[in-house]
C-alpha positions as CSV (number, residue, x, y, z in Angstrom):
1,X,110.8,126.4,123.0
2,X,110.5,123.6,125.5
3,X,109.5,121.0,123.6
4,X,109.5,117.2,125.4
5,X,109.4,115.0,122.7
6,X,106.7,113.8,119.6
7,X,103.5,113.1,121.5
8,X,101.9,111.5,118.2
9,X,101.3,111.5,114.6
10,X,98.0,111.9,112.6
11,X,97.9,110.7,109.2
12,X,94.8,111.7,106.6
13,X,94.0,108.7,105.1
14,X,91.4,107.8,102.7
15,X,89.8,104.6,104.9
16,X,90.7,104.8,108.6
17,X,89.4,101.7,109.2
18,X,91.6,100.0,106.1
19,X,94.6,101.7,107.2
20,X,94.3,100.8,110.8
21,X,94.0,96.9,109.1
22,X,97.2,97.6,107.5
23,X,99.4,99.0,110.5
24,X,97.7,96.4,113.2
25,X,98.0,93.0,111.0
26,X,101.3,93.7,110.1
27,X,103.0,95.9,111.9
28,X,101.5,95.2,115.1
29,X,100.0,98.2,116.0
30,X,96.8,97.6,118.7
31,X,93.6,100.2,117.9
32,X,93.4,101.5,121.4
33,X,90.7,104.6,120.8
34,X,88.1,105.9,118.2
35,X,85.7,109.0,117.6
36,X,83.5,110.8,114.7
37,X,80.3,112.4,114.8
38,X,79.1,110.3,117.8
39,X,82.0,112.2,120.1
40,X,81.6,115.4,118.8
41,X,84.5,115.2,116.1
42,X,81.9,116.2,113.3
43,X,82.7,115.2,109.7
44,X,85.8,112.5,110.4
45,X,86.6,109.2,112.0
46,X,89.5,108.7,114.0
47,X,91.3,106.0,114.9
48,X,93.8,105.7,117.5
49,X,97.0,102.9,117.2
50,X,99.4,102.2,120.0
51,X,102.7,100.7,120.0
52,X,105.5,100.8,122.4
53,X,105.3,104.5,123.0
54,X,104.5,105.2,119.9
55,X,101.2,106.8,118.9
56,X,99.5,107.5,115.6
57,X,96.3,108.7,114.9
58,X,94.2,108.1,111.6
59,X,92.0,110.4,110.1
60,X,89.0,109.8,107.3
61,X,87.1,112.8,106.0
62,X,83.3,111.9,106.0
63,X,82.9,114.8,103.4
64,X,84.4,116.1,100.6
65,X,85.1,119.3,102.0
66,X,86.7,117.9,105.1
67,X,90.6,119.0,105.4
68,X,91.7,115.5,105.5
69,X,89.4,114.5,102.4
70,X,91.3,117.3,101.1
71,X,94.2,116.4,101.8
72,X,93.9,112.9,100.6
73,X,92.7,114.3,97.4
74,X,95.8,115.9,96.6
75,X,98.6,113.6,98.4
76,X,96.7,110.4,98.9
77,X,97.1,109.0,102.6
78,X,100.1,110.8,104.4
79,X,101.6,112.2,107.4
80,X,99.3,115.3,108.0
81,X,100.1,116.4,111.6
82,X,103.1,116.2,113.8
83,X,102.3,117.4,117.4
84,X,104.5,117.5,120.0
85,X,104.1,117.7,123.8
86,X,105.2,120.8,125.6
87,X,105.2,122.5,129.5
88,X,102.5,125.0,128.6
89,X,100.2,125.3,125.2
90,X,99.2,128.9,125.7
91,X,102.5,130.3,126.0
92,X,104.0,128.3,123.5
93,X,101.2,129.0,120.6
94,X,101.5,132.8,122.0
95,X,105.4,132.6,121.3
96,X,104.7,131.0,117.9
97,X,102.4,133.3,116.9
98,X,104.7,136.0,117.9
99,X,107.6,134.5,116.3
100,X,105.3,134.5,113.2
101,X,103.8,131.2,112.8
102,X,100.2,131.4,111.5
103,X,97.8,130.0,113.8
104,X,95.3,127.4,113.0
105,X,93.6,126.4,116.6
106,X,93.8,128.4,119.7
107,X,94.5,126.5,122.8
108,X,91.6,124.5,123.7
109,X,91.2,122.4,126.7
110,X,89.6,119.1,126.9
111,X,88.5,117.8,130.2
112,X,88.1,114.1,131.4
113,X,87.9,112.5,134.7
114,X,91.5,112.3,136.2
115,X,93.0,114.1,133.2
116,X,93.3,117.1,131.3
117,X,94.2,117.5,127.4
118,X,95.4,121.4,126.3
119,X,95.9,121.6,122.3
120,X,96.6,124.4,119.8
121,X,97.6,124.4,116.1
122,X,99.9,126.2,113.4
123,X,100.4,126.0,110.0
124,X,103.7,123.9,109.3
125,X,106.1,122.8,106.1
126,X,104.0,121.9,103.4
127,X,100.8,121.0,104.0
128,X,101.5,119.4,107.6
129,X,100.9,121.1,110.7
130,X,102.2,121.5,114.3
131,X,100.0,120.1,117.2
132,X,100.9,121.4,120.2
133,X,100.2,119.3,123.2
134,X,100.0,119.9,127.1
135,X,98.3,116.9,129.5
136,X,98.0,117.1,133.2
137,X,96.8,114.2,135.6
138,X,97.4,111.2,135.4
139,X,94.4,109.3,133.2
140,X,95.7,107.9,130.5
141,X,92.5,109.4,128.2
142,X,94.1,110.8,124.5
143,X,92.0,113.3,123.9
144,X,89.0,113.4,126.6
145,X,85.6,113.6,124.7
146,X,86.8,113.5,121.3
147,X,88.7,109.4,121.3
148,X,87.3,107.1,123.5
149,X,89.4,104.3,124.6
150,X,88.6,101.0,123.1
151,X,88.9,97.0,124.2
152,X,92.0,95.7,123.9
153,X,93.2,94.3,120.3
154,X,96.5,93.0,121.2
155,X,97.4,89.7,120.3
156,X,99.6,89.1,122.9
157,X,102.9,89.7,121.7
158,X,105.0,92.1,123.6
159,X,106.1,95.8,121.4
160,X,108.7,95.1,118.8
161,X,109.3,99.1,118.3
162,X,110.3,101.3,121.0
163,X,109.3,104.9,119.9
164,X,109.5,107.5,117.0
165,X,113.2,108.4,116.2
166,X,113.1,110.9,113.4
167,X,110.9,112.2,110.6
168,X,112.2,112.4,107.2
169,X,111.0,115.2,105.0
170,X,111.4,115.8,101.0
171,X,110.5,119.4,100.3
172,X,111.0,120.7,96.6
173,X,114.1,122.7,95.2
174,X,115.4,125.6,96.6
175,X,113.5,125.2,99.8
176,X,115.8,123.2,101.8
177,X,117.6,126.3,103.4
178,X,113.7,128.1,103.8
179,X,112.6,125.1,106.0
180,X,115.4,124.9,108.0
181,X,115.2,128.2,109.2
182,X,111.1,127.5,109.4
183,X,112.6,125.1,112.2
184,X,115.3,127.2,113.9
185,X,113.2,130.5,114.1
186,X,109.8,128.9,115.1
187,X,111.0,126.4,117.7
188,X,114.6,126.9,118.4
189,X,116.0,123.7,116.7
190,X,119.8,123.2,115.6
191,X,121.0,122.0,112.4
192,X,123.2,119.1,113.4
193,X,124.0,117.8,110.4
194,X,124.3,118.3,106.3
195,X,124.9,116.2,103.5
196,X,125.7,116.7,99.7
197,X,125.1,112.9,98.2
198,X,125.5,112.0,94.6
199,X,124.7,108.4,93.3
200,X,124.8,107.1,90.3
201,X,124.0,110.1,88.3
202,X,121.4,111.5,91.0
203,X,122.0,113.9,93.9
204,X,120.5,115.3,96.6
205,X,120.8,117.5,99.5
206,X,120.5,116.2,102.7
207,X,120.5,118.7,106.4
208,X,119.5,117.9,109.4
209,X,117.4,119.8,112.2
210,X,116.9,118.8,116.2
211,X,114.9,120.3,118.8
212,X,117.0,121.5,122.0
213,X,116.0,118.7,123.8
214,X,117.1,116.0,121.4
215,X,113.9,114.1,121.5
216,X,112.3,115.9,117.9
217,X,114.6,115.7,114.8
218,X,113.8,115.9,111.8
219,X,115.9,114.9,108.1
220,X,115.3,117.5,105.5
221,X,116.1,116.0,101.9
222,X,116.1,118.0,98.5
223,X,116.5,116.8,95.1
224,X,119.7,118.2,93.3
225,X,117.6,119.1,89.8
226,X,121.3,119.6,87.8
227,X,120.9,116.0,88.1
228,X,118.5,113.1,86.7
229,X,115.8,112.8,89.2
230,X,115.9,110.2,91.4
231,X,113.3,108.9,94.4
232,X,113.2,112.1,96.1
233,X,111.8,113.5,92.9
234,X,109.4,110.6,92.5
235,X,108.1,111.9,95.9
236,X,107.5,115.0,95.2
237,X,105.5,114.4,91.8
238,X,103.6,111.5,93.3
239,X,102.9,113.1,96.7
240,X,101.8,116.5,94.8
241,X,104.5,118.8,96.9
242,X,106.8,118.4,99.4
243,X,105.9,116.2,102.9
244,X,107.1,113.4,105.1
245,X,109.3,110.4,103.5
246,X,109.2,108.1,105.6
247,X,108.6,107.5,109.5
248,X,111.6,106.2,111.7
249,X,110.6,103.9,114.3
250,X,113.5,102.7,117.0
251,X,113.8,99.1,118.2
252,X,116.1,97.4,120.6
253,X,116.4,94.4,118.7
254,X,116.2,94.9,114.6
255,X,116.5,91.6,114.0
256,X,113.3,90.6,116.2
257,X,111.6,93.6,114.8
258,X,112.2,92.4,111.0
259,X,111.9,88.6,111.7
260,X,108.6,89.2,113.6
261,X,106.8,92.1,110.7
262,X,108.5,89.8,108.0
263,X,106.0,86.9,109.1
264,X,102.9,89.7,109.8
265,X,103.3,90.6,105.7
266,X,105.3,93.3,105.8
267,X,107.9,93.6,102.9
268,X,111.4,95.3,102.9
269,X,113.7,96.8,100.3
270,X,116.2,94.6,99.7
271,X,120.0,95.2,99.9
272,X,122.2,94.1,97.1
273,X,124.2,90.7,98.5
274,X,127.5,92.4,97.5
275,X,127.1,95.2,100.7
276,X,128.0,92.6,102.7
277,X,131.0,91.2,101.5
278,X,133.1,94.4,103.5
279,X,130.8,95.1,105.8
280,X,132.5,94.9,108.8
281,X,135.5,96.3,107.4
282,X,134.0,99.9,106.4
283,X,131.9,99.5,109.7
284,X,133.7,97.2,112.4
285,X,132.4,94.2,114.3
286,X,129.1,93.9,114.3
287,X,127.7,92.4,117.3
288,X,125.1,90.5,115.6
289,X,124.9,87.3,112.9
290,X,126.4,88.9,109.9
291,X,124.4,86.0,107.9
292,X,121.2,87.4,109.4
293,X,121.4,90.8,108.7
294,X,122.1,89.5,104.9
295,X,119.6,87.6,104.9
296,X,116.8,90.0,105.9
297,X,118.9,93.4,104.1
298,X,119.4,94.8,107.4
299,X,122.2,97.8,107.0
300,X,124.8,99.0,109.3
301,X,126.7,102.3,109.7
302,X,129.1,103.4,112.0
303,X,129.8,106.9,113.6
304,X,132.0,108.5,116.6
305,X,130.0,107.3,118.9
306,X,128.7,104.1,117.6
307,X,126.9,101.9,115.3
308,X,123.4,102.0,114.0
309,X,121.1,99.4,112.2
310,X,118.5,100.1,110.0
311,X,116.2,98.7,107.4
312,X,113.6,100.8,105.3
313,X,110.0,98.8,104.2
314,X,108.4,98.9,101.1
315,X,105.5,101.6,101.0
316,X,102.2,100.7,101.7
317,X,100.7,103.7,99.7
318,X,99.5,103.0,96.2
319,X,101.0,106.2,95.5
320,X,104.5,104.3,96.7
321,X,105.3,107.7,98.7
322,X,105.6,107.4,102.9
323,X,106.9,104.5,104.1
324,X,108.8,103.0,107.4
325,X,111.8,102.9,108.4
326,X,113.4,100.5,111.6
327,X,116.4,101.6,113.0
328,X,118.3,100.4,116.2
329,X,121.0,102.6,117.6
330,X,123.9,100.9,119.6
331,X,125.7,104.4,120.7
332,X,125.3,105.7,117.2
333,X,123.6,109.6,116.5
334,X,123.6,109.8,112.9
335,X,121.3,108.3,110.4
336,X,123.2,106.0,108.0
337,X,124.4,108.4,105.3
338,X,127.2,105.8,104.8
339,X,124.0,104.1,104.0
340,X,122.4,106.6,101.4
341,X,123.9,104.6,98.6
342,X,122.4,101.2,99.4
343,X,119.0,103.1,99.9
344,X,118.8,104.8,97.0
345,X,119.7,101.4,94.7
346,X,116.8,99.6,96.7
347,X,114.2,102.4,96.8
348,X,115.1,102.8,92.9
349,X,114.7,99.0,92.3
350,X,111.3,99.4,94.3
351,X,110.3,102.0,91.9
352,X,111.8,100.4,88.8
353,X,109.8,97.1,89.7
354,X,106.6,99.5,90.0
355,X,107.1,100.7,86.5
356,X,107.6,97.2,85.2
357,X,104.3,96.1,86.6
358,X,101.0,95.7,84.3
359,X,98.6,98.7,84.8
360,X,96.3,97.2,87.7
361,X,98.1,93.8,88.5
362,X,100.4,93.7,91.9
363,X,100.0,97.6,92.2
């Protein structure tokens, strides 16, 4: 399965429009398309965001019994779509199908004038879905007929995030091995790494899966349930079922990227001051102000091939379930499970500090 890379991500959302506020005020995002009824996308409105290379489209159900309505009903706003680009739609939904995916959409071609648009659908994990995405040409249209490009929204500032670096994906227990293999036999990705983590009286199970290419992977996290439940089962319960985390998002400069969304309004967990003291000793020299990274909670890790920085933001969700994650890779391929610790205190501070809060004030 030739798969190039993540072409974009849709989320269903209750308010496009409010969403689209959130992730272009403060994270910088610039509202580059839009459709509904008026483009023939009957019962939704779309909006498309751009950043960097990085693409995500929001969906609203204009009716109840619209899928992402649906959808929203039961998860509140979350990643609903992952679709990735590939040579040829047609053969690889046929080759899906075959391999036992259940389709959703048939390929379906969408013309514009210097550019051509194939798509097709299959169900997914959960209640997300695989797009399948072909273009040809060279216009730069997203989806000819259905999003129509809009003015520009920037506000000058150059991209502070590169492109999509991984997905992160709770799923309920005992289906951790199930969706792994959902990955391997559908589309011919590799487990590349697995994790058995135990904090403070919680544990979870953590495995890895990558496409052949190396430009899709995906972190699969279950919660160990011989445990107390922790933040993965807080996810579950509040999301309704298993889905995406969090979203990981590469810079080249982390520090940039936090300094310049700190100031838009976005808020990060924070990192107890005591991870810092022997840093550099679990990690090595860190090519970067060691008071800076303290001072904004940025965390390090270190593997054979490198090091890797990464913060994870609050979520913006009133269900507290997806969130972001930065992450800037100097060399490194892993994804901070010497880090899994410090993100577990500060996701369960988050949560604790949720619970703390008067019904309706701060929420």
């Amino acid at each position: 399965m030739d798969i190039r890379g993540i072409d974009h991500i849709e989320l269903y959302v209750g308010d496009a429009r409010q969403a689209a506020f959130y992730f272009s005020t403060a994270v910088g995002f610039e509202i580059c398309g839009q459709g509904g009824p008026e483009t023939g996308l009957e019962g939704q409105r779309s909006l498309l965001l751009c950043h960097g290379d990085i693409r995500l489209l929001l969906t609203s159900g204009l009716s109840a019994e619209h899928p992402a309505a649906r959808y929203v009903q039961r998860h509140g706003d979350g990643i609903a779509v992952v679709a990735v680009e590939v040579d040829d739609v047609s053969a690889a939904y046929a080759e899906l199908v075959g391999r036992g995916a259940t389709g959703v959409t048939p390929p379906t071609t969408r013309t514009g004038a210097d550019a051509e648009v194939v798509i097709a659908e299959v169900d997914g994990f959960a209640d997300v879905r695989h797009r399948l995405v072909q273009r040809r040409g060279e216009g730069g249209e997203f989806l000819p007929g259905a999003i129509t490009a809009t003015a520009s929204t920037t506000d000058g500032h150059p991209p502070v995030l590169a492109e999509i670096d991984h997905l992160a994906v709770c799923v309920p227990p005992g289906q951790l091995d199930e969706t792994v293999r959902h990955f391997e036999a559908l589309f011919d990705f590799a487990q590349i790494f697995e994790e058995h983590i135990e904090v403070d009286g919680q544990a979870m199970n953590s495995k890895v899966v990558q496409s052949p290419s190396g430009l899709v992977t995906v972190v699969l996290l279950e919660p160990d349930r011989t445990r107390r439940p922790g933040q993965i089962d807080a996810f579950l319960d509040q999301h309704a079922g298993g889905g995406v985390q969090h979203l990981g998002l590469r810079t080249d400069d982390i520090v940039g990227a936090v300094e310049a969304l700190g100031r838009r309004g976005v808020r990060f967990a924070g990192t107890p001051a005591s991870y810092y003291d022997a840093l550099e000793a679990r990690v090595g020299r860190i090519d970067a102000p060691l008071h800076r990274l303290r001072e904004l909670g940025v965390l390090v890790d270190s593997d054979h091939d490198g090091q890797l920085l990464q913060i994870f933001a609050e979520s913006m969700h009133v269900r507290r379930t997806l969130f972001l994650e930065l992450i800037e890779r100097r060399g490194a391929r892993g994804f901070g499970s010497g880090n899994i610790k410090a993100l577990y205190e500060a996701k369960e501070r988050e949560l604790a500090a949720v619970a703390a809060t008067p019904q309706g004030v701060g929420a």
